[in-house]
C-alpha positions in Angstrom: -139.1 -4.8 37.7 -135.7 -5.1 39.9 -132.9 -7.3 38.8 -134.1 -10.0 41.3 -136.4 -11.4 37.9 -134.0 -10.7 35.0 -133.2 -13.3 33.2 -131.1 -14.2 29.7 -132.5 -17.2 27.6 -130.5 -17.9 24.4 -129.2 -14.8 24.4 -132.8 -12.9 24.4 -132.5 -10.3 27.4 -135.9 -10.7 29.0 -137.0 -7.7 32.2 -139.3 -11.3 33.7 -139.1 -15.0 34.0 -143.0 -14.8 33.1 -143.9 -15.2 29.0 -147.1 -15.4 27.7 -148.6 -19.1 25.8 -148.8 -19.1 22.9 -152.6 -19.4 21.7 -153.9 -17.6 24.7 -152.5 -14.2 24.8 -153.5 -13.6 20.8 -150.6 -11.2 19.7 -149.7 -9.4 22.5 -151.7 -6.1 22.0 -154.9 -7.5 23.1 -153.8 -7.6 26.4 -152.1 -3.9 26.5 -154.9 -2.5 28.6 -154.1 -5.0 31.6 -150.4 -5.7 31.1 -147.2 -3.7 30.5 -145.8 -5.8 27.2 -142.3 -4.6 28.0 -142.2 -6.1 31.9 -142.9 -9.5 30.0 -140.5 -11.8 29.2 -142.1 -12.6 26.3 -145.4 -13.0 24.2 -145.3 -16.4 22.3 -147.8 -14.8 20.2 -150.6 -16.9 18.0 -149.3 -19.6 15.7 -148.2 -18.8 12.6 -148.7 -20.9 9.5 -147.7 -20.7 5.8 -151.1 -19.9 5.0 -154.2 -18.7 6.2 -155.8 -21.2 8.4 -159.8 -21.0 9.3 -159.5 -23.1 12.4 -162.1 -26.0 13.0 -165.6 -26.0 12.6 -168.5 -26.3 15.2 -167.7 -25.5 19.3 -164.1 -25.2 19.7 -163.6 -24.8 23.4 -165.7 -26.2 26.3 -164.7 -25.2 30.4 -163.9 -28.6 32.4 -163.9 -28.5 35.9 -160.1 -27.3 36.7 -159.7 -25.7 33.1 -160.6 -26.2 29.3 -160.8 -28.1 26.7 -159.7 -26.2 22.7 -160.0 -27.7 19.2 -159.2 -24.3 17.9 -157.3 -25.8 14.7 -154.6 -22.9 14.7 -156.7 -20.3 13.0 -154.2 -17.2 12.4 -153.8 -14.7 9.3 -150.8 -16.7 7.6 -147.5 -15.3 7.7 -147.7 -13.1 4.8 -149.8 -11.0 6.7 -148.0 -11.7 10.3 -144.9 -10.1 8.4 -146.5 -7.1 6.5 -149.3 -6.3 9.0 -148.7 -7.6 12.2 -145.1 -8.1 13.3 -145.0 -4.4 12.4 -147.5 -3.0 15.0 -146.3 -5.4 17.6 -142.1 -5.2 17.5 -141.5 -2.4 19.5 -144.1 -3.0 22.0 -142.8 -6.6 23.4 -140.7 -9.4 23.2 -141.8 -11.5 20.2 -141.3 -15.1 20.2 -143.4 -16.8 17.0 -145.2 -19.9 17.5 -145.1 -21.6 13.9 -146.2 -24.8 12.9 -146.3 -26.2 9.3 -147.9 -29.7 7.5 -144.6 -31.2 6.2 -140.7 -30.7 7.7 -140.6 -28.4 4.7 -143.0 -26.0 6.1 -140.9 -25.5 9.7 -137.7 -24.5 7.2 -140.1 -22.2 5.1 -141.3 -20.4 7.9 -138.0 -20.6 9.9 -136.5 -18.5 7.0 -139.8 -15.9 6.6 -139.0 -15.0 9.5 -135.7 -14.1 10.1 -136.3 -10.8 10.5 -135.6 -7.9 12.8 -138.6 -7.4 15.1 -138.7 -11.5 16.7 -136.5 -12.6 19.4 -137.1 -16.3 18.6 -139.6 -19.1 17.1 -141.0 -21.8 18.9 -141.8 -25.0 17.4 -145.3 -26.2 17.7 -144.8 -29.8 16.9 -147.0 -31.0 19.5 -150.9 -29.7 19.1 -153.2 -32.3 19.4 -156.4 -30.9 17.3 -155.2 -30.5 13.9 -155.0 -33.0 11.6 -152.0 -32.3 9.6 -148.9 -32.3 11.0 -149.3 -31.1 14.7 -148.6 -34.1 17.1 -147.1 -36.3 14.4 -144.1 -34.6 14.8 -144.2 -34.6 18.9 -144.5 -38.1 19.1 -141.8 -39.3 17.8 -137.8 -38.8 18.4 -136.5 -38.8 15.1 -139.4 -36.5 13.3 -139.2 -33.9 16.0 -135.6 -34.3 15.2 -136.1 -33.5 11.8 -138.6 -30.4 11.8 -135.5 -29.2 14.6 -132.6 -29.5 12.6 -134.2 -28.2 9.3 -135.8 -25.2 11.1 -132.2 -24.6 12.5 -130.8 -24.6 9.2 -132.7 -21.3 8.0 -132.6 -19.2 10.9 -129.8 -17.1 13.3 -132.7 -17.1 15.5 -132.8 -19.1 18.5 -135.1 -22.2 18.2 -137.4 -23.5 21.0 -139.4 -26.6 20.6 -142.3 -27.0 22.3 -143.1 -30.8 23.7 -146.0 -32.7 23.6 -147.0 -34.6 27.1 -149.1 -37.0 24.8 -145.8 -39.7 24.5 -144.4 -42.5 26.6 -140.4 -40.4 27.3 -141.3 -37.3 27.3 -137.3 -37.2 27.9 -136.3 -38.9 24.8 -137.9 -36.3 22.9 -136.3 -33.9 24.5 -132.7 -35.4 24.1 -133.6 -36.1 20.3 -134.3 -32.6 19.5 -131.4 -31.1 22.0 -129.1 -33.1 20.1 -130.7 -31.7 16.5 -129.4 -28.1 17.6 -132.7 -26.8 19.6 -131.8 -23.6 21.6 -134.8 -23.9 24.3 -137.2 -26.2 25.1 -141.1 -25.8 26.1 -143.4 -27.8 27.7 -146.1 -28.6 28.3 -148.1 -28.4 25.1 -151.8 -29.4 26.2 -153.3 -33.0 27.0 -155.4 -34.9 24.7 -159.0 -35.1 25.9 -162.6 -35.1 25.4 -166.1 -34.2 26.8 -169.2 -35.8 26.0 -172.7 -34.5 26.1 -174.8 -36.7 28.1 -178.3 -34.9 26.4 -177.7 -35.3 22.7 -174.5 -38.5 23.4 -172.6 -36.5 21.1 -169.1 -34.8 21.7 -169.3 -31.5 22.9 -166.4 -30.4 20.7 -166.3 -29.9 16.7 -163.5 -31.8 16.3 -164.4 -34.9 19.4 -160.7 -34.1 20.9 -159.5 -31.2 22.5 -156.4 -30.3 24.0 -156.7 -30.1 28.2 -154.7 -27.0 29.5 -155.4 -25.2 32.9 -154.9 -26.0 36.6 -155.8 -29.9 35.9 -152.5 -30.6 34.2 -150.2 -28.5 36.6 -149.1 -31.7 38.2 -148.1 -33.6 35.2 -146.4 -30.6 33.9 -144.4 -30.5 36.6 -143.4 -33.6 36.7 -142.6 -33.4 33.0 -140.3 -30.6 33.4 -138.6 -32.3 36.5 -137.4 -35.5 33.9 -136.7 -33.3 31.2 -134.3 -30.8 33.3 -132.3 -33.8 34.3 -132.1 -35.1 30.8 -130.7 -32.2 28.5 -128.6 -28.8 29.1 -130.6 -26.1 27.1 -132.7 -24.2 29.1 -136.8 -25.0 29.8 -139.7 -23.2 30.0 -142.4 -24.6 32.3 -146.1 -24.0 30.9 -149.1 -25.9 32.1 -151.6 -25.1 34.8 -149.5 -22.7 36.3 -152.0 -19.8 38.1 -150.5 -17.8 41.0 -146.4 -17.3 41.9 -146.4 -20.3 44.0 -147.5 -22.5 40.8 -144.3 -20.9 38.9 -141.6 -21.4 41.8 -142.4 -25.1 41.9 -141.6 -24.6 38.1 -138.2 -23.0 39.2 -137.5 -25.4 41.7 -138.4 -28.1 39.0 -135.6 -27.0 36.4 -137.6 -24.5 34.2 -135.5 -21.2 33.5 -138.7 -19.5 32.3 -142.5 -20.2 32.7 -145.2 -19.0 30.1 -148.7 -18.2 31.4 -151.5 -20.0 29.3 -155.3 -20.5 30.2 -155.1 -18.3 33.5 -155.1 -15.5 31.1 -158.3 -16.2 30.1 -160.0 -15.9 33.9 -157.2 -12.9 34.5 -156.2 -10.9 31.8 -153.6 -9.5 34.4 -151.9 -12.5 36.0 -148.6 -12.5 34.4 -147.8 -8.9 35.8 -149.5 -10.4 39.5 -147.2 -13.6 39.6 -144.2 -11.8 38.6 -144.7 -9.2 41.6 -145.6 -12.3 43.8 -142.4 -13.6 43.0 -140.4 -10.6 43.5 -141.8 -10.5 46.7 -140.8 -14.1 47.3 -137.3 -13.5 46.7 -136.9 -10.5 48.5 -138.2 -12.7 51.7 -135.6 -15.6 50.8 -133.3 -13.0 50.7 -132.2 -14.2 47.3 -130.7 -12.1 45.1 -132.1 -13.3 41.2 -134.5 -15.9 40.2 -131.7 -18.0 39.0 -130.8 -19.0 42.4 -134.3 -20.8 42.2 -133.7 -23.1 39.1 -133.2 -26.8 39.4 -132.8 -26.4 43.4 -135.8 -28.7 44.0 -134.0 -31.4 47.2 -134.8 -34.8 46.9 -134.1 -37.6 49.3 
């Protein structure tokens, strides 16, 4: 990649604006046969909690007409064996940023500290997914928890922090501004939409757990929009997730205020689209005769 798509966030060096979502790029290597880890700017890789996690029981993810539906339940290895057997494999192949989400406050610090090691760039918050029943979205919703998790997850790492927001509150910008102001580094969003499907055959949910999280082209436009308040609300830096599918979906990210965007279900239909959009938008400079993706950010004109 040329220097039109480097970009700093938080100090983290990164060769693309384009990252990976978490939860939908597993941890990194998976993808290695379609996509050059190192031309990322990041892999958010699978969340991380203290402990093993099984995930949640009966069909976990359903296709809706513009994307999907997941009740995954966070099912990963535990960190124990993220830091002895993963992390390892993975370090020297990609940018790591680690998704971690805990039960209690408590948890965040814990796992903020584990790892503090060499080997991850950052950690991202998840204190915003809606199909797990502890912790999860209890800490998304409101100002002064998602303050808490923030400032106590700061406390016990020299990595940089990034929170990821839910879309499932009233201010999505007073979230934001709550967890700015408890020392977050970066912010994310959007984490996915709470929905549901329902069988009309059997009158049951489709879904294990009833609820899913939304993600995929449907939610683009409320992501968007999300981003746009946010950007005007706070000075650390956003990544735009949600929805976005081609390099036009990721400019009007750019334009919107993000600094960054992550890549989520698209992967799914295209295990190569985060190397596609980030030539798309090279090629998209180049023709605006701009010289870095920066000159992009925020530059949406109203009125």
């Amino acid at each position: 990649m040329s220097e039109l798509l480097k970009t700093e966030i938080c100090g983290i060096k990164m060769q693309t604006p384009i990252l990976a979502a978490s939860g939908t790029f597993g941890f990194g290597e998976e993808f290695s046969d379609f996509v050059d880890l190192k031309k990322l700017g990041g892999v958010m890789v699978k969340c991380i909690t203290l402990k093993p996690r099984p995930g949640n029981v009966g069909v976990r993810i359903t296709e809706t007409p513009a994307g999907m539906l997941n009740c995954i339940g966070l099912e990963n290895p535990g960190v124990e064996k993220f830091l002895s057997e993963i992390l390892p494999h993975i370090k020297d192949k990609m940018t790591v940023i680690v998704n971690i989400s805990g039960a209690s406050v408590e948890d965040y610090g814990e796992l903020a500290k584990l790892l503090d090691v060499d080997g991850v760039a950052a950690i991202e918050l998840n204190i915003s997914c809606p199909n797990v029943k502890d912790g999860g979205i209890i800490f998304g919703t409101d100002p002064k928890a998602a303050a808490a998790v923030t400032s106590t997850a700061k406390k016990f790492t020299n990595k940089p922090v990034i929170v990821k927001l839910s879309p499932n509150v009233t201010d999505i910008a007073e979230i934001a501004r709550a967890v700015e102001a408890a020392g977050a580094d970066c912010l994310s969003l959007i984490n996915t939409l709470m929905g549901m499907e329902i069988n009309i055959h059997t009158w049951k949910p489709t879904l294990g757990n009833v609820t899913g999280g939304l993600s995929g082209g449907a939610i683009k436009p409320v992501a968007l929009r999300m981003v746009w308040q946010v950007a005007q609300a706070v000075k650390v830096p956003l990544i735009g997730m949600g929805g976005i599918r081609s390099a036009a979906d990721a400019i009007e990210f750019f334009l919107a205020g993000a600094s960054a965007v992550a890549i989520g279900t698209a992967n799914f239909s295209n295990p190569a689209v985060t190397m596609q959009i980030a030539d798309d938008l090279e090629s998209y400079l180049q023709n605006k005769n701009l010289s870095n993706i920066s000159e992009l950010v925020g530059k949406i004109q109203i009125g």
